[in-house]
matplotlib code that plots the C-alpha trace (Angstrom):
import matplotlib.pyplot as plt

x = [5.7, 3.2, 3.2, 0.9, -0.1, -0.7, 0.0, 3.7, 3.0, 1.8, 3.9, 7.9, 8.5, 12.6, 12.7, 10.6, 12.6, 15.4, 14.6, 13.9, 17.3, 18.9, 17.2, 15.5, 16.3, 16.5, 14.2, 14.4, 11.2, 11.2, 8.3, 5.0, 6.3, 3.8, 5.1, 2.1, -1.3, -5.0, -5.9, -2.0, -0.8, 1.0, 3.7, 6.2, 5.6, 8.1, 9.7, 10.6, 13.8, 13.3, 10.2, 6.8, 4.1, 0.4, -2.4, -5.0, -8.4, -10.8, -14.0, -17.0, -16.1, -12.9, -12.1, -9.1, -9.3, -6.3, -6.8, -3.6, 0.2, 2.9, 6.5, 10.0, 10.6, 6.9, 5.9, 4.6, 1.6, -1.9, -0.9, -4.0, -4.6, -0.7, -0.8, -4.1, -2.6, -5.1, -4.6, -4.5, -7.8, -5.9, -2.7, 0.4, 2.6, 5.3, 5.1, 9.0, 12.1, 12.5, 14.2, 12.3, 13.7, 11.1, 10.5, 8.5, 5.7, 7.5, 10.2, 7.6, 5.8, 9.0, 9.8, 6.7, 7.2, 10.4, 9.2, 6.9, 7.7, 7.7, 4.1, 3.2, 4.6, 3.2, -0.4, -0.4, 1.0, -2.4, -4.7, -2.8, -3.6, -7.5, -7.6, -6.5, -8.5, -11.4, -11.1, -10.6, -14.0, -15.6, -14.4, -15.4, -19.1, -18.9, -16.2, -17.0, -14.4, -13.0, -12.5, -10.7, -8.3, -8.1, -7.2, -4.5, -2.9, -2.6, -0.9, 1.3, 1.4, 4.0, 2.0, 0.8, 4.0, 5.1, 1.3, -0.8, -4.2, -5.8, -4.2, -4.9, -8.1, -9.1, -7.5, -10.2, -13.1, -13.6, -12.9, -10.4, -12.0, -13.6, -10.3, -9.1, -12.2, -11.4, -7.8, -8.6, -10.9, -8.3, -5.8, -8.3, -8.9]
y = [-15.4, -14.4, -10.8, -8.3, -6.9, -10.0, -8.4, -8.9, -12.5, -12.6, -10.4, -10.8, -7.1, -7.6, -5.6, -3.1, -2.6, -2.6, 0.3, 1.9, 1.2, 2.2, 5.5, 6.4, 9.6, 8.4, 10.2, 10.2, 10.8, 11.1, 9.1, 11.0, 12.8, 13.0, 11.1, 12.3, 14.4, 14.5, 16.9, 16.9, 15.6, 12.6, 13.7, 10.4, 6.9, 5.1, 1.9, 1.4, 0.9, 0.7, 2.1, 1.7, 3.9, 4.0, 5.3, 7.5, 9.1, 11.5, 11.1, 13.9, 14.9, 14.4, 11.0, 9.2, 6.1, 3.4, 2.0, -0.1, 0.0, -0.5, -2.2, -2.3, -3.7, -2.8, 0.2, 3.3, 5.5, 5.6, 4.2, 4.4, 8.5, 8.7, 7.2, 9.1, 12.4, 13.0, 14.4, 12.1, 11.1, 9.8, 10.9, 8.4, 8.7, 7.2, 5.3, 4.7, 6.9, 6.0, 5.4, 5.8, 5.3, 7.9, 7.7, 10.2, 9.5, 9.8, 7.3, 4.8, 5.1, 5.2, 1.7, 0.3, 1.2, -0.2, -3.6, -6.1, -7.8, -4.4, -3.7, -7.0, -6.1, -2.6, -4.4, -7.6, -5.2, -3.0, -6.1, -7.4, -3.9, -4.2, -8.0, -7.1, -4.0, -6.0, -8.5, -6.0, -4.3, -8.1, -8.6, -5.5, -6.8, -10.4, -11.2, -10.1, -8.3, -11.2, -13.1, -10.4, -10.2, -13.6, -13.2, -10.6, -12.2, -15.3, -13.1, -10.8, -12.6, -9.8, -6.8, -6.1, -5.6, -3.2, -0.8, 0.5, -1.0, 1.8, 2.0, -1.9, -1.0, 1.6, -0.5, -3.8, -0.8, -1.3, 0.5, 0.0, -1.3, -4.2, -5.1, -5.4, -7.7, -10.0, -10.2, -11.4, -13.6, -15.0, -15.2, -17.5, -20.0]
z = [5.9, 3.5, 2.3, 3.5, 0.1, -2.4, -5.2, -4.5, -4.4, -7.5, -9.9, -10.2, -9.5, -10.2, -13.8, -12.3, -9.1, -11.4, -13.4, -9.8, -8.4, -11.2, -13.4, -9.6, -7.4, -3.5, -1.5, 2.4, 4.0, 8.4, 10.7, 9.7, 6.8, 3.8, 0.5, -1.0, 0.1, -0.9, -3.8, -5.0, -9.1, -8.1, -10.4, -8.8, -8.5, -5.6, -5.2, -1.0, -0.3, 3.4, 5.5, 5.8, 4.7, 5.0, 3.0, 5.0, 3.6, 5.2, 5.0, 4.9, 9.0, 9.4, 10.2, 9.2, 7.7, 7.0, 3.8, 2.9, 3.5, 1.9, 3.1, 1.9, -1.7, -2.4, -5.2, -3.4, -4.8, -5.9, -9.2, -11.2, -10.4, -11.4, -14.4, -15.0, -14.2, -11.4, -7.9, -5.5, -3.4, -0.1, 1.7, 1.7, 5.1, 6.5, 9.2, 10.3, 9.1, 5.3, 1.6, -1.6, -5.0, -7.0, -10.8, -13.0, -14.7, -18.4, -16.8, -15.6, -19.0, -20.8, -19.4, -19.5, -23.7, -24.2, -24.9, -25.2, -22.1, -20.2, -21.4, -20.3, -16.8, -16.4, -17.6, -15.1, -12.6, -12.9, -12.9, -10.0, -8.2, -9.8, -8.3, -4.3, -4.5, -5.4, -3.1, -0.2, -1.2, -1.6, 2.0, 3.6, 3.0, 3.2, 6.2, 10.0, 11.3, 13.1, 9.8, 8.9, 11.4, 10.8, 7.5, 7.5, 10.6, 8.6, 5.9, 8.0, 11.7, 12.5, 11.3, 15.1, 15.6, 13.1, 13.4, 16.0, 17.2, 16.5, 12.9, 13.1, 14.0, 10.9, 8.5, 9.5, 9.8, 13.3, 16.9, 18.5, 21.3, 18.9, 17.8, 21.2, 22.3, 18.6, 19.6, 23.2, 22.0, 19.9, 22.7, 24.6, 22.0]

ax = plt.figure().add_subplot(projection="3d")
ax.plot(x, y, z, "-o")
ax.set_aspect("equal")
plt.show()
């Protein structure tokens, strides 16, 4: 099976997970407990040991939005507002019970120094992020909703499975009820 975020397809993330599993502090975090809220420093960067989380953002009245997720043996965080030193623009939840390896941001950037090679990771790590986040926004405009479910079953034929429709639902940017008339659609064919 294909991975849900590409990315992970893409990059070898063994170093990195390495310097996770080994220089890391294990976090637990319960079901809906927040790894990370709107308008916080993300001070940690995480590497998932087990779990699932999801990233949610609000818009101007009040409406959650599902904008990505992440799995187990993925990296966990907005990466680009923590190695800017911003606060955070979404919250990051967890969707089941689950174990983070967390690193700081001078550990992070104190690997990503070490070396050559480690610079190398940390920068086709960030283009890998740029690339998917691209092609997410590209997709948004140019794919129907259908072709999108299409498209991330195709990835991730297990992910109904693992979310909600109505997360399902947010994270394709359309009701629930639409997804449910796509997925019978596709059921018929």
């Amino acid at each position: 099976m294909r991975k849900f975020n590409e990315y992970m397809e893409h990059f070898d993330f063994s170093l990195f997970s390495r310097v996770f599993k080994e220089k890391g502090l294990i976090r637990h975090y319960e079901k809906n407990e927040y790894f990370l809220h709107a308008g916080v420093r993300h001070d940690h960067i995480g590497f998932i040991k087990e779990g699932t989380f999801r990233y949610v953002c609000v818009d101007s009245k009040g409406n959650e939005h599902v904008t990505a997720y992440n799995f187990t043996n993925e990296p966990l965080g907005n990466y680009s507002a923590f190695q800017k030193r911003e606060s955070a623009i979404l919250d990051i939840q967890a969707v089941t019970n689950s174990t983070v390896y967390l690193l700081s941001y001078s550990e992070v950037n104190n690997y990503f120094n070490s070396s050559a090679e480690t610079q190398r990771q940390g920068r086709i790590f960030a283009e890998e992020l740029l690339y998917v986040t691209w092609n997410n926004i590209i997709s948004a405009y140019k794919d129907s909703p259908e072709e999108r479910y299409r498209k991330l079953l195709k990835r991730c034929p297990d992910l109904p499975n693992l979310i909600t429709l109505k997360e399902l639902a947010s994270y394709i940017m359309v009701t629930p009820e639409t997804l449910s008339r796509i997925r019978k659609k596709i059921l018929l064919e």
